[in-house]
N, C-alpha and C positions, 0 to 999 in steps of 0.2 A: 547180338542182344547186348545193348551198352546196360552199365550197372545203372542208371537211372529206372531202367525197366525192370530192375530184379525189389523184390522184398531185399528187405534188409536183413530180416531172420532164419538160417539155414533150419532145415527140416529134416530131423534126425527120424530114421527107421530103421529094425530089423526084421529081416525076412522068417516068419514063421516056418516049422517045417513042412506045414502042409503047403506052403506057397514056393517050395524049394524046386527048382527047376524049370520056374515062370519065367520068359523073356522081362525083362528090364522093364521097356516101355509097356507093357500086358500087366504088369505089378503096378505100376505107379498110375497107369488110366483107373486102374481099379480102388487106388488107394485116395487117387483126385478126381471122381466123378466131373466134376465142374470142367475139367480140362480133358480136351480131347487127347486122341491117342498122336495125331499126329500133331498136333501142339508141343505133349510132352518129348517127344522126339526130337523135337526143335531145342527144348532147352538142356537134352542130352545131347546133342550134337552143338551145343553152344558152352560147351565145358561148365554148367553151370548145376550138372548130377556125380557126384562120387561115390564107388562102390569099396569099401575095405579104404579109401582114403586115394581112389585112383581112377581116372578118367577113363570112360569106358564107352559102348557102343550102345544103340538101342535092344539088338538083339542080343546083348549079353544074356545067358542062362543063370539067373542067381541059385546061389547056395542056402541051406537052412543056417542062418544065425549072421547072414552077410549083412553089413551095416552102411545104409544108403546117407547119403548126407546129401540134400538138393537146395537150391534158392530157386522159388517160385515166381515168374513173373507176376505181376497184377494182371489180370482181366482185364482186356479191355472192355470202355464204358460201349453199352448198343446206343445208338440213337445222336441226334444232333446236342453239340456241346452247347 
């Protein structure tokens, strides 16, 4: 994913404790309805999701109070340009 397809603004989260123990990409389909599960998997596996400030996997298990920091691709547009 080259940085022309990332937003420019990372997206700061903390993991509630009742979401403590949720795989990574399970947390963040939930937190980005709009973006698939395996989308988001794509932009953790494109170093562009950090957990505690450190690159991680999709099936990480997070922790209650663990701090996500991601850049979001744009959406692609549907339909002819």
């Amino acid at each position: 994913m080259s940085s022309a397809e990332r937003s420019a603004e990372p997206v700061e989260l903390t993991v509630a404790p009742e979401q403590a123990g949720s795989r990574l990409d399970w947390y963040l389909a939930r937190q980005f309805p709009t973006y698939s599960r395996t989308h988001l998997r794509r932009v953790i596996n494109a170093a562009c999701v950090k957990v505690n400030g450190k690159r991680t996997k999709a099936s990480h298990h997070l922790a209650a109070g663990d701090r996500i920091s991601l850049v979001l691709p744009e959406m692609p547009r549907s339909g002819p340009e």
